[in-house]
C-alpha positions as CSV (number, residue, x, y, z in Angstrom):
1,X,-30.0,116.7,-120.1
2,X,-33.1,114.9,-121.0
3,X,-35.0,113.5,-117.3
4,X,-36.3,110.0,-119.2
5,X,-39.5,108.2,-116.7
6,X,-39.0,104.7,-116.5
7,X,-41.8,102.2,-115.7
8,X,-39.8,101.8,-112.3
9,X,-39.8,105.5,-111.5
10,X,-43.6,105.2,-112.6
11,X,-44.7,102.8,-110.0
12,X,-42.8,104.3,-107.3
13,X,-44.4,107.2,-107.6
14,X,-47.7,105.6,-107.5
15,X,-46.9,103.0,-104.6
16,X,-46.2,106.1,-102.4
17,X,-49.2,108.1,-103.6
18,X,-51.8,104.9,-102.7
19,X,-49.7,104.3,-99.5
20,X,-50.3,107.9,-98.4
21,X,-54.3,107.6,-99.8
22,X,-54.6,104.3,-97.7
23,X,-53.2,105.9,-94.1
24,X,-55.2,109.0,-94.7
25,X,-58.2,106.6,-95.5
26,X,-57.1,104.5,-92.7
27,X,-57.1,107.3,-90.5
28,X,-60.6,108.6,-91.5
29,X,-62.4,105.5,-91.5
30,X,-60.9,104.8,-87.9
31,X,-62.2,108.8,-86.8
32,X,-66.1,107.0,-88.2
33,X,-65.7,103.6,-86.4
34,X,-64.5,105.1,-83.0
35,X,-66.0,108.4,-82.9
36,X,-62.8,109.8,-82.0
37,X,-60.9,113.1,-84.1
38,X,-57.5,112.9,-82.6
39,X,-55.8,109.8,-83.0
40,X,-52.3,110.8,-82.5
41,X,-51.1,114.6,-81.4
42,X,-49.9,115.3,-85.0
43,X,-53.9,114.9,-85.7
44,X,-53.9,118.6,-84.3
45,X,-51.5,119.6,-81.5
46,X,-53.0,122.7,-80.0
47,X,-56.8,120.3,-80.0
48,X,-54.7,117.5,-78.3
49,X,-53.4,119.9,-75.9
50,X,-56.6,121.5,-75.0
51,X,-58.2,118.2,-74.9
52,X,-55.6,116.9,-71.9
53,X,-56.7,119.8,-70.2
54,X,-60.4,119.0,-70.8
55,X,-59.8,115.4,-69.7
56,X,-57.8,116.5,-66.6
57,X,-60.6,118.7,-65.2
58,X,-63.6,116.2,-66.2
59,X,-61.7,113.4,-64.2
60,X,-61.5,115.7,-61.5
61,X,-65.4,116.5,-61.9
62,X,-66.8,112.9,-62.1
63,X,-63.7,112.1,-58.8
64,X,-65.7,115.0,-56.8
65,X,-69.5,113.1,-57.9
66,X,-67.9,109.6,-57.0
67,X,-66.7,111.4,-53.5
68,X,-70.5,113.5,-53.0
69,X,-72.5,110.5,-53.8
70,X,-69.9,108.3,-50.9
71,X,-70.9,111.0,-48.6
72,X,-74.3,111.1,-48.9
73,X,-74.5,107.3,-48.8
74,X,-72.6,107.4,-45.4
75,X,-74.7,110.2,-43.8
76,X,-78.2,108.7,-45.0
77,X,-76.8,105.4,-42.7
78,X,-75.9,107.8,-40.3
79,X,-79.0,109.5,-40.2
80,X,-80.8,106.1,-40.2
81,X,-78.8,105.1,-37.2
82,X,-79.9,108.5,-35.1
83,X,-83.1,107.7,-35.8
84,X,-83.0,104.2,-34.4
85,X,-80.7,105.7,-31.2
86,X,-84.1,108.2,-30.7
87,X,-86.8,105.6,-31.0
88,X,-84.7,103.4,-28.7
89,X,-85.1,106.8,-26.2
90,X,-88.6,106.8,-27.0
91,X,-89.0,103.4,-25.4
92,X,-86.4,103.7,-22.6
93,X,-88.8,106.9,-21.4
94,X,-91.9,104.4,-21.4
95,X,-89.8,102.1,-19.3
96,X,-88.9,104.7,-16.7
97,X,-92.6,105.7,-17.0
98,X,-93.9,101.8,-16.4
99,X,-91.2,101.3,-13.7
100,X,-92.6,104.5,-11.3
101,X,-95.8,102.5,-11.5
102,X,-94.6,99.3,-10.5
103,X,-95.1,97.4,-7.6
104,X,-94.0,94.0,-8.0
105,X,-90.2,92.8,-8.0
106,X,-91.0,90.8,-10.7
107,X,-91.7,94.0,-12.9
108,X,-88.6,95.6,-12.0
109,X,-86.7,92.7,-13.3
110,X,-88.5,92.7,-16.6
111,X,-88.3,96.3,-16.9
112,X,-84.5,95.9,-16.1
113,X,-83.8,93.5,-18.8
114,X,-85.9,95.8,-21.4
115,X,-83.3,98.7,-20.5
116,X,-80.1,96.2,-20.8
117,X,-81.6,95.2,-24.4
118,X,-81.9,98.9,-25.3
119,X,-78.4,99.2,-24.0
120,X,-77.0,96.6,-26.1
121,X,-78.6,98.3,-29.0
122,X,-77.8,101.5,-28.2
123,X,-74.0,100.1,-28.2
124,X,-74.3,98.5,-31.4
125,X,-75.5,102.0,-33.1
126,X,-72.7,103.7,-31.6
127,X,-69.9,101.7,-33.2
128,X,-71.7,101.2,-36.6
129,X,-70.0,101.2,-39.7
130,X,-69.8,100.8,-43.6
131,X,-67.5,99.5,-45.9
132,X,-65.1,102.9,-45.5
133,X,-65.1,102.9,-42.0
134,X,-66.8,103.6,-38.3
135,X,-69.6,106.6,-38.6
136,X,-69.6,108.0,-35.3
137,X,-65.6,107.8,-34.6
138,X,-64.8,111.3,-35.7
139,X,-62.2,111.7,-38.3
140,X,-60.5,108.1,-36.6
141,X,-63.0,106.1,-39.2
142,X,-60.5,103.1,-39.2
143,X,-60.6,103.0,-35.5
144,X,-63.6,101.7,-33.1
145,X,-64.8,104.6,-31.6
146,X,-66.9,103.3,-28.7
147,X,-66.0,100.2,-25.8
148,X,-68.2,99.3,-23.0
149,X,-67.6,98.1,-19.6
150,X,-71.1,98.0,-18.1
151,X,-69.8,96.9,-14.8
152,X,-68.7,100.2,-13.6
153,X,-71.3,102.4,-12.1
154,X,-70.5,105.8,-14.2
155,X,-68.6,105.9,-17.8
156,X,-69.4,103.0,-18.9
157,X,-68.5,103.8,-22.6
158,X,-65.0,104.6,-22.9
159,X,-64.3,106.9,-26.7
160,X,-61.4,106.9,-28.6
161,X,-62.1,108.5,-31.2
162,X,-61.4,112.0,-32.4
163,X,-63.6,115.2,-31.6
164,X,-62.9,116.5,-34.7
165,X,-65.7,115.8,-37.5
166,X,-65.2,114.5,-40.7
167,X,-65.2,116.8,-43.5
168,X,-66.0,116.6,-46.8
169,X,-63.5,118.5,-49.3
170,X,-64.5,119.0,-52.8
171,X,-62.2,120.9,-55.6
172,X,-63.9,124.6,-56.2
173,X,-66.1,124.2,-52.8
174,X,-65.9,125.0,-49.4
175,X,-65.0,122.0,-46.5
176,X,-68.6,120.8,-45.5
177,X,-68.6,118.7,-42.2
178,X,-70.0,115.6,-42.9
179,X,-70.9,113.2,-40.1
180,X,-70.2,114.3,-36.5
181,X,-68.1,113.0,-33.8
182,X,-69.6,110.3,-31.4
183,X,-68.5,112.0,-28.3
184,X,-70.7,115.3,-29.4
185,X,-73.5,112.7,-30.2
186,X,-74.0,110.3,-27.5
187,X,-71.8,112.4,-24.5
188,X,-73.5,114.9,-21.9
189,X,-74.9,118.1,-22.8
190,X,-74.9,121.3,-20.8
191,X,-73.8,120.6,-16.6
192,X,-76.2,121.6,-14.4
193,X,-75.9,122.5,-10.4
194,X,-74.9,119.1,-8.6
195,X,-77.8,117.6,-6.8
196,X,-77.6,116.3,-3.2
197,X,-79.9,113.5,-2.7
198,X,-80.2,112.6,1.3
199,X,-80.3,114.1,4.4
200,X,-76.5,114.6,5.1
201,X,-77.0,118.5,5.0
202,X,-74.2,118.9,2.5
203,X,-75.1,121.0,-0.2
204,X,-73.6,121.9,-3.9
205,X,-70.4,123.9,-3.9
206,X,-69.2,127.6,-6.6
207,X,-66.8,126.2,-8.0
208,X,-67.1,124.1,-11.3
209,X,-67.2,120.0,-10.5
210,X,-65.4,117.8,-12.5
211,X,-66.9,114.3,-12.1
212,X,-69.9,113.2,-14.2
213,X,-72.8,110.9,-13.2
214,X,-73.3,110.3,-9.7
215,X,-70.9,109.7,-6.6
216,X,-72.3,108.2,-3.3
217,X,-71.4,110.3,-0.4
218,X,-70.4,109.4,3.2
219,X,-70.1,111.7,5.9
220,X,-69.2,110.3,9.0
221,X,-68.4,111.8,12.5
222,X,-64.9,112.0,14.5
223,X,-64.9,113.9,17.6
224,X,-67.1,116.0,19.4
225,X,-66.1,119.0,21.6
226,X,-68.0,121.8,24.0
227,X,-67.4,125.3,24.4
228,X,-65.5,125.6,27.6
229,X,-67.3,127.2,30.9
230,X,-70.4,124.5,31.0
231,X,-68.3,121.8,32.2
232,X,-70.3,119.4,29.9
233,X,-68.2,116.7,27.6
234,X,-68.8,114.4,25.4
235,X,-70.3,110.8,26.7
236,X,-68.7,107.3,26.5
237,X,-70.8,106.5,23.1
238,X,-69.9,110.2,21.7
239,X,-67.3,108.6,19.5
240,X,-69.0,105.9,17.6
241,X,-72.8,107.1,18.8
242,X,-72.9,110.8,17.9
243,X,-74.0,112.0,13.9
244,X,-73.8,115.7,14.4
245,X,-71.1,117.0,12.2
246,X,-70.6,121.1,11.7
247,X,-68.0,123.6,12.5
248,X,-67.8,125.6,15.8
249,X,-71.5,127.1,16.9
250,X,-73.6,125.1,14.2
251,X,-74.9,122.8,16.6
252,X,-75.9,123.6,19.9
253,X,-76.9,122.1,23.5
254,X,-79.1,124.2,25.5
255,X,-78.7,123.3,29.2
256,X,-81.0,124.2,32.1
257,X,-79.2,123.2,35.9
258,X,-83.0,123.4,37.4
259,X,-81.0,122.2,40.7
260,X,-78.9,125.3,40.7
261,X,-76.2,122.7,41.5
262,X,-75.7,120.6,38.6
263,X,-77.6,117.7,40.5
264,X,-80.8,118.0,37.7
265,X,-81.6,119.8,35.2
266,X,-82.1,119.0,31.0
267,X,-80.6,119.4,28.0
268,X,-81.7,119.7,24.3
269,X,-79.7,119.5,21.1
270,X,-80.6,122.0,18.3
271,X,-84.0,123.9,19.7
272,X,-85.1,119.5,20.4
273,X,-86.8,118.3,23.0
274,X,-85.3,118.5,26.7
275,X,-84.1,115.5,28.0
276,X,-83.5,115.2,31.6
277,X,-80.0,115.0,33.1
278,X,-78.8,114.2,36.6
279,X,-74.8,114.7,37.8
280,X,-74.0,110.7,37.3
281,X,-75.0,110.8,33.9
282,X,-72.0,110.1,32.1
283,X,-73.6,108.7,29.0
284,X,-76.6,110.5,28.1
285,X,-78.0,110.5,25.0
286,X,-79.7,113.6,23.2
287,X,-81.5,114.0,20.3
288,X,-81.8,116.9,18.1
289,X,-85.6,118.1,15.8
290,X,-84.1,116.5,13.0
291,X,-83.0,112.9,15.0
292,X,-79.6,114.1,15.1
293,X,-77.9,112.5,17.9
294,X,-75.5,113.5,20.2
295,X,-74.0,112.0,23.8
296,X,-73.1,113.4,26.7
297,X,-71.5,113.5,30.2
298,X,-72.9,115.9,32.4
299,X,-71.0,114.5,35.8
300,X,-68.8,117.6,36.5
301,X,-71.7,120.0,35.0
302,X,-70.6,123.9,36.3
303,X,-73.0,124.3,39.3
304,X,-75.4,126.5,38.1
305,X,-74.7,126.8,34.6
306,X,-77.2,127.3,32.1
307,X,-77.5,128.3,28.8
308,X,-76.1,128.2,24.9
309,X,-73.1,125.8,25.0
310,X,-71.5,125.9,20.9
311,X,-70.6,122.3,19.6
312,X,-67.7,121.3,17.4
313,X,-68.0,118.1,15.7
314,X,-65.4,117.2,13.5
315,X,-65.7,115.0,10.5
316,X,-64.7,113.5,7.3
317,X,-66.2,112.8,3.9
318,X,-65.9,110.6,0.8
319,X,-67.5,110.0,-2.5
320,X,-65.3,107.4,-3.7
321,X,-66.6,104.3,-1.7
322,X,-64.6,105.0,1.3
323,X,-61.5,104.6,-0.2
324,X,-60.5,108.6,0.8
325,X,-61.6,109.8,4.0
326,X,-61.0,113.7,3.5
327,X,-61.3,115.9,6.7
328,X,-63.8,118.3,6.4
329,X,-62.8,122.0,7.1
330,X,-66.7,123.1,7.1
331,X,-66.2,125.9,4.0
332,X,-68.7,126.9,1.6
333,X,-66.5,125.7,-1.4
334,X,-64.8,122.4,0.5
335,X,-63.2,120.5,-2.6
336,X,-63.1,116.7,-2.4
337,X,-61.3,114.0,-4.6
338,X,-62.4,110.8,-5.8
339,X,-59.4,108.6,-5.9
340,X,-60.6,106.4,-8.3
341,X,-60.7,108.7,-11.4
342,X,-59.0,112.3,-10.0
343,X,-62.1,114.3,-10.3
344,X,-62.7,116.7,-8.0
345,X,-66.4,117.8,-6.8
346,X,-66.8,121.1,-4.9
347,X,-69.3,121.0,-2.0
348,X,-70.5,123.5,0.9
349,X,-70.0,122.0,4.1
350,X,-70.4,125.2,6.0
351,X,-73.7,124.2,7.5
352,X,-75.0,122.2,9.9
353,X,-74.1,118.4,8.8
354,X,-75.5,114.8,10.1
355,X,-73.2,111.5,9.3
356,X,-74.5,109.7,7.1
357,X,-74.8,108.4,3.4
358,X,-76.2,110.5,0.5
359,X,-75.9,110.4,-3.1
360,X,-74.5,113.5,-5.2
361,X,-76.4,113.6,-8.7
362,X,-74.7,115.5,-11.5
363,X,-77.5,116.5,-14.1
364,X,-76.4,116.9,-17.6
365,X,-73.1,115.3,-17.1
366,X,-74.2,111.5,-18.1
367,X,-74.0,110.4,-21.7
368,X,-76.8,108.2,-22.8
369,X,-75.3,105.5,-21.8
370,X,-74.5,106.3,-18.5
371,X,-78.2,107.6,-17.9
372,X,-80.1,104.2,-18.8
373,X,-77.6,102.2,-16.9
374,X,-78.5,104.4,-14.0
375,X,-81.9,104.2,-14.9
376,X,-81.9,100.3,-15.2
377,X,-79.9,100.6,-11.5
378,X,-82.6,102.4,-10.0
379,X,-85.0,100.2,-11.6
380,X,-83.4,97.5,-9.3
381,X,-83.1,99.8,-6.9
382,X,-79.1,99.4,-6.3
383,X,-78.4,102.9,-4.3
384,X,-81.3,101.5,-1.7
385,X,-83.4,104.8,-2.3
386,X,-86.3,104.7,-0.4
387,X,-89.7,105.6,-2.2
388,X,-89.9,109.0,-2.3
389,X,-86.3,109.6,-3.1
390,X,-86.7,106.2,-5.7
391,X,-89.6,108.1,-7.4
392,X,-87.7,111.6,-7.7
393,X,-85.0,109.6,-9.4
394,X,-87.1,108.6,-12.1
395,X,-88.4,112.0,-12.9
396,X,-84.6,112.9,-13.0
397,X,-84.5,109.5,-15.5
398,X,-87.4,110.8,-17.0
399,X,-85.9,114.8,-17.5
400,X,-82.5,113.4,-18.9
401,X,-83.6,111.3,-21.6
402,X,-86.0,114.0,-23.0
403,X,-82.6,116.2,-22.6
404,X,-81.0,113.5,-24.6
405,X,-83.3,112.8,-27.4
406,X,-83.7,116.1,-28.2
407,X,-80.3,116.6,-28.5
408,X,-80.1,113.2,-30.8
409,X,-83.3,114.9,-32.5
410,X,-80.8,118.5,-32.8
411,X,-78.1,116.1,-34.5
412,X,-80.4,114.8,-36.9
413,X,-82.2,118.5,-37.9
414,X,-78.0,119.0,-38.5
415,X,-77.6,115.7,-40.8
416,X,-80.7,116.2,-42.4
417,X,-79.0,120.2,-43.6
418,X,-76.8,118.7,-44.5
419,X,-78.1,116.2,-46.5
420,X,-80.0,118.6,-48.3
421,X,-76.9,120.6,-49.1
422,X,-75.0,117.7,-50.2
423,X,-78.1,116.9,-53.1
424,X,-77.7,120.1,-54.0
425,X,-73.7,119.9,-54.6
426,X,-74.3,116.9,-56.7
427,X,-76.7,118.1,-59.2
428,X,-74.4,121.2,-59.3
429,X,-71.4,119.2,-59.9
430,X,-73.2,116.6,-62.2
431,X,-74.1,119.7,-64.3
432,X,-70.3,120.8,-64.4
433,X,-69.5,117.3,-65.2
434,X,-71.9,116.8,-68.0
435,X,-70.9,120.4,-69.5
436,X,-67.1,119.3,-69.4
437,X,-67.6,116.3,-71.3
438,X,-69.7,118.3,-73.7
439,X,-66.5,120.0,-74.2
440,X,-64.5,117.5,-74.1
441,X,-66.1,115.5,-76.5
442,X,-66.4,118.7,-79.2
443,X,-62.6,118.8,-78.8
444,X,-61.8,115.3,-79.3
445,X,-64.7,113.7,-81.3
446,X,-65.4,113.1,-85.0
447,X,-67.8,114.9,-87.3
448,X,-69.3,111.9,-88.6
449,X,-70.7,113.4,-91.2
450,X,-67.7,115.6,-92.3
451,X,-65.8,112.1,-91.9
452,X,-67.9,110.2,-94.1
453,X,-67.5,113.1,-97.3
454,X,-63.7,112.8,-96.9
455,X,-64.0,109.2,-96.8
456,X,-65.8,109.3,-100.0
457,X,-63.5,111.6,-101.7
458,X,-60.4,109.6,-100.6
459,X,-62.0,106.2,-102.1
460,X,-62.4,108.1,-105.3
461,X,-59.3,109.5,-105.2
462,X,-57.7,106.2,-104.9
463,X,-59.5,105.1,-107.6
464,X,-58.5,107.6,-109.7
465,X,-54.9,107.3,-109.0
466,X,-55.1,103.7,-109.0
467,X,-57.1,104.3,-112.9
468,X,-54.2,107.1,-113.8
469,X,-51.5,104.5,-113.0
470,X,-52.5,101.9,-115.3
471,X,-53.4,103.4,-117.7
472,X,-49.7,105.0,-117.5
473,X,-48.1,101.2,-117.0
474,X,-50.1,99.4,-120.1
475,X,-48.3,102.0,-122.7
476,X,-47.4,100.2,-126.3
477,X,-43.5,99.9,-127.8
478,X,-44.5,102.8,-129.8
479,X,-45.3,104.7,-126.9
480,X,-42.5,103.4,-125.4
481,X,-39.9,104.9,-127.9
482,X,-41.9,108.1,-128.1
C-alpha cells in the first residue's frame, strides 16, 4: 500500500517540530535571562535533587549567621552596660571616699543624693533590654528580671529571673553561653565571717548564717542571780538597771566583809573598782572595768563572808527589730531567727555579754545594690554609729565595692571571650555559607556561555526547518501529481 503525504500531513509535522524548537528555545533563552539551569525537575532530576539538598543546608548556614550576628549584637549591649554598672562603682568609691572626709551635714546630704542617682542608674542597667528581650534576666528574656523596693533596709532588689544563662546553639557547634544571669552579675560574691559591730560581747558563731546584709542586734538583760553561801541578791533596780548578761561564772562580784560582820565592807564587779557597802544597802549599784553595771542588796550579807561569788544573768536577744525576743542559752553556736525573712544567723554567746544594741555585718553577702544603699545609709548616718565605728563602716563600704567591681570587671574579661569567640564563629560560618552557595549556585545555574551557543543553534535550526517547510508547501501541480 502506497503511504501518500498530503499538504495537511506536511504542516503537522512541521507545526509540532517549530512548537518543540520554540519550548526548547524558550527554555534556553529563560536559563540566559535568569541565570538559572533548572527550571523544572525534568530539566535534570538527580541536579534538582542535589540542589534541594544544597538549598536546605545553605538556609540553615545563612539562619546560624542571622542567629551569631543577634548574639553578638546583644552581648556588645551587654558588655556596654557592665561597663557603665563599673564606672558607676568607680564613682560610688569616690563618694564613700569624700563622705569619710566630711564634716558638714550639708555634705552628707549631697553625697546621699549622688549615691540615690547612681542607684537609680544602677537599676536602670539591671533591667536593660533590646528589641528580643531583658539582657540580664537569665534564660526568662521576656520577663523583667530585676524590681526594687528601696524602702527596706537589706534586699532591696528582688530577681525573678532564671539562674540559668542563655545559650547560644548553632547547627555543627557546641552550646556557647551567651549573656549571664543577673543574679551571678549584680548578687554577692563569696560570704565572709559575720562581723559584730558594738560592744555587746557577742561574737560570730561555726555554723554557716543565712541572712545577707546587716541585722541590728539587741541584747537585753532579764534576771540576775548569785551563787548561794554570800547571802548577796540582786538590788531593787537589778531588773531594769543591770546590763551584765553571761552564763553561770562569767561575771563575777568579789566581796570583802572588812567588818567581819557584814556591817561594811566593798564589792567589785569583774576585777572593777570596789565600791563600798554597808548591811542597809539594799540598792547598790556596782560597776564593772568595762561600765558594765550591776545592783545589789547586801542587807542579809553572810557575816564574814568574803570572796568570788559567780553571777548568772539571764537574757534574750534579737536581730529582727525586736519583734523575736529569743532566750539566750549562752553556747558557742546559739542560732537565732529573724522573723521577718526566716533566716537564721549563728552567734557565740558563751562569753561574757553587756545589754545593749550592736549591729551584725555580713561581708560578701550584699549585692550591689544593697551595699550602696547601705553606703548612702551610713552616709546619713541611719544606724547612729558613732565616729570611729561610722569611719570603719566606710572602709567596709570602701572594701565591698572594690569586691564588687572587680567582680563586674571578671564578668566583662568573660563577655569580652566570648565576644571574641563569637567573631570567630561568624567568619567560620560566613566561610561555610559562601562555599555552600558556591555549590549551590554550580548545581543550579546556567552556563551562559554554553546557553548562548545552543541558543544560536536552535534559532538556526528554526530557521532551517521553518526554510525546509516551505519550500516543501510551495510545490507546483506537476509536482503535485508526481
Amino acid at each position: 500500500m502506497d503511504f501518500r503525504v498530503t499538504p495537511r500531513l506536511g504542516i503537522e509535522f512541521a507545526t509540532s517540530a517549530l512548537a518543540r524548537q520554540a519550548a526548547e528555545l524558550q527554555r534556553t533563552q529563560q536559563q540566559i535571562s535568569t541565570g538559572i539551569r533548572l527550571q523544572r525537575p525534568s530539566d535534570d532530576p538527580s541536579a534538582v535533587r542535589r540542589s534541594i539538598i544544597q538549598k536546605d543546608q545553605l538556609t540553615r548556614l545563612e539562619t546560624n549567621v542571622a542567629s551569631v550576628q543577634q548574639a553578638q549584637s546583644r552581648l556588645s549591649q551587654a558588655h556596654v552596660q557592665l561597663r557603665n554598672a563599673q564606672e558607676l562603682l568607680i564613682q560610688a568609691r569616690e563618694v564613700a571616699l569624700s563622705a569619710a572626709q566630711a564634716t558638714e551635714p550639708a555634705e552628707y546630704s549631697v553625697l546621699a543624693k549622688e549615691l540615690d542617682g547612681i542607684l537609680n542608674q544602677l537599676f536602670s542597667i539591671a533591667n536593660s533590654s533590646d528589641e528580643t528581650g531583658f539582657l540580664f534576666a537569665g534564660t526568662a528574656t521576656q520577663s523583667q528580671p530585676f524590681t526594687f523596693d528601696p524602702t527596706r533596709p537589706y534586699g532591696v532588689a528582688s530577681y525573678s529571673g532564671t539562674s540559668a544563662n542563655s545559650e547560644l546553639h548553632v547547627t555543627g557547634d557546641v552550646s556557647r553561653e551567651l549573656l549571664i544571669a543577673g543574679d551571678s552579675i549584680f548578687g554577692g560574691t563569696v560570704r565572709e565571717p559575720s562581723l559584730i559591730i558594738g560592744s555587746t560581747g557577742v561574737a560570730g558563731g561555726q555554723s554557716s548564717t543565712t541572712a545577707i546584709g546587716y541585722r541590728k542586734l539587741t541584747l537585753t538583760h532579764t534576771l540576775t542571780t548569785f551563787a548561794a553561801g554570800s547571802g548577796i541578791a540582786a538590788g531593787a533596780s537589778s531588773a531594769a538597771g543591770d546590763t551584765i548578761v553571761g552564763a553561770t561564772g562569767v561575771h563575777k562580784l568579789q566581796i570583802e566583809d572588812t567588818s567581819g560582820t557584814g556591817a561594811f565592807g566593798t564589792v567589785s564587779l569583774n576585777g572593777g573598782a570596789p565600791v563600798n557597802f554597808t548591811s542597809t544597802t539594799t540598792d547598790l549599784k556596782v560597776t564593772g572595768p568595762s561600765g558594765e553595771v550591776v545592783y545589789v542588796d547586801t542587807s542579809a550579807l553572810t557575816a564574814g563572808f568574803s570572796g568570788s561569788v559567780d553571777i548568772t544573768a539571764d537574757g534574750t536577744i534579737s536581730i529582727d527589730e525586736g519583734a523575736t525576743l529569743t532566750p539566750l542559752t549562752f553556747d558557742a553556736n546559739e542560732s537565732v531567727v529573724d522573723s521577718r525573712d526566716n533566716s537564721v544567723v549563728y552567734l557565740d554567746t558563751s562569753g561574757r555579754l553587756y545589754a545593749g544594741q550592736g549591729v551584725i555585718e555580713f561581708p560578701g553577702t550584699t549585692d550591689v545594690f544593697d551595699t550602696l544603699v547601705a553606703l548612702r545609709d551610713d552616709v546619713l548616718n541611719e544606724r547612729g554609729l558613732n565616729t570611729q565605728n561610722r569611719l570603719a563602716a566606710f572602709d567596709r563600704h570602701i572594701a565591698n565595692i572594690d569586691r564588687i567591681e572587680n567582680h563586674l570587671l571578671d564578668q566583662v574579661g568573660v563577655q569580652s571571650v566570648a565576644l571574641e569567640q563569637l567573631d570567630k564563629l561568624q567568619i567560620r560560618t560566613e566561610d561555610q555559607s559562601l562555599e555552600q552557595k558556591i555549590r549551590y549556585g554550580e548545581t543550579t545555574s546556567a552556563d551562559l556561555a554554553a546557553a548562548a551557543v545552543k541558543m544560536q543553534e536552535l534559532l538556526n535550526q528554526q530557521q532551517f526547518t521553518m526554510a525546509a517547510v516551505s519550500r516543501v508547501l510551495s510545490q507546483n501541480l506537476l509536482q503535485y501529481l508526481q
